[in-house]
Each structure stands twice: as structure tokens, then as C-alpha cells.
N, C-alpha and C positions, 0 to 999 in steps of 0.2 A: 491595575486596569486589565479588565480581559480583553481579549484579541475575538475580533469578529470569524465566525467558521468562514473558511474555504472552503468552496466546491469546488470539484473535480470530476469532471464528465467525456466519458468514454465511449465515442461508439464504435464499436470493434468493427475493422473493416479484416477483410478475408485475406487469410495470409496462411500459407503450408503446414505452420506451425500449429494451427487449429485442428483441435477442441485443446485446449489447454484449461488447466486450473484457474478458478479466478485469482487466486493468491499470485498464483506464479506470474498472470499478467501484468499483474498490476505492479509486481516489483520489478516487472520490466520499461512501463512506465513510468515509474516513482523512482527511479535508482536511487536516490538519497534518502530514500526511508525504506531500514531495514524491513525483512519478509517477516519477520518476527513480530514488527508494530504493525504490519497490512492483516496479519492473520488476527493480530487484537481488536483491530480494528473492525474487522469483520465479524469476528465474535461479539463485539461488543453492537454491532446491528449499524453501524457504520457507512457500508457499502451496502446499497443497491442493485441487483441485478435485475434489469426489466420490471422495475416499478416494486419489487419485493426484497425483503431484506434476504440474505444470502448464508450459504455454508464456505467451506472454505475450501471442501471437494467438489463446490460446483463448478461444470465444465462451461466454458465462456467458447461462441461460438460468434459466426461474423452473422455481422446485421442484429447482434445485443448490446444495449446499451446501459453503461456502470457508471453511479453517480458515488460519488463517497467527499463524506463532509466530514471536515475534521479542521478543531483550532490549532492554532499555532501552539500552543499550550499542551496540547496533545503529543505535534510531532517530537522526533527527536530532536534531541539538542547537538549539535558540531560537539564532539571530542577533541581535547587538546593533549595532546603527548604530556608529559612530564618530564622533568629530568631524573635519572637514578644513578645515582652511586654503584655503578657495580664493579666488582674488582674480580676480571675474566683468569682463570689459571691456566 
């Protein structure tokens, strides 16, 4: 069974940090999903910026709002350590 998308909606309020990357925001609000998957995500037409789909060098400024839809299906999955055999010299 698939997973209903999630929305995620952002209205960028003014802060020092500004003009930042949309990428780089968004992995500051999303901290559990790698910049790696926000930047596919974006490529893949995902995230919206002000009503249009976006690049990944666009500059995110205060008073623009970022909507990005995406299944659970999509995001990443929790990593589990392993155990290894390893024999240190």
C-alpha cells in the first residue's frame, strides 16, 4: 500500500542568514533528510518556490514561500549500524 504525500510548507521569515540556497534551507529544516535527497527532490520538481517549481541555486529570501511534497516512500529510510568482525592491529 502506498503512503499518502506529505506536504511541507515554508514561509521563510527574515533572519541574517538570508539569501541562502533553497537547498541549504531546507536541510536546515528537514535535518533528517539528507541535502542529497532535498537536492533530488528538487530536481525531480518536488519543491516549489513562490508558486513555481525551482532550481537548486535558487536564492530563498524572507517573505517566499516553499511548499515540497513528497511520500514517505520517497524519504530516506533510518540506517541501522551493523555488527563487524574486525580484528584492529
Amino acid at each position: 500500500m502506498e503512503e499518502e504525500p506529505k506536504l511541507v510548507e515554508i514561509q521563510v521569515e527574515d533572519s541574517p542568514t538570508l539569501p541562502l540556497r533553497i537547498d541549504r534551507l531546507l536541510s536546515e529544516y528537514l535535518p533528517h533528510v539528507p541535502r542529497s535527497r532535498i537536492q533530488k527532490f528538487i530536481k525531480e520538481q518536488f519543491v516549489i518556490l513562490n508558486g513555481i517549481p525551482c532550481r537548486n541555486r535558487e536564492m530563498v529570501k524572507a517573505g517566499d514561500k516553499i511548499s515540497l511534497r513528497f511520500s514517505l516512500d520517497q524519504a530516506p529510510t533510518k540506517l541501522q549500524p551493523a555488527p563487524l568482525d574486525l580484528h584492529i592491529l
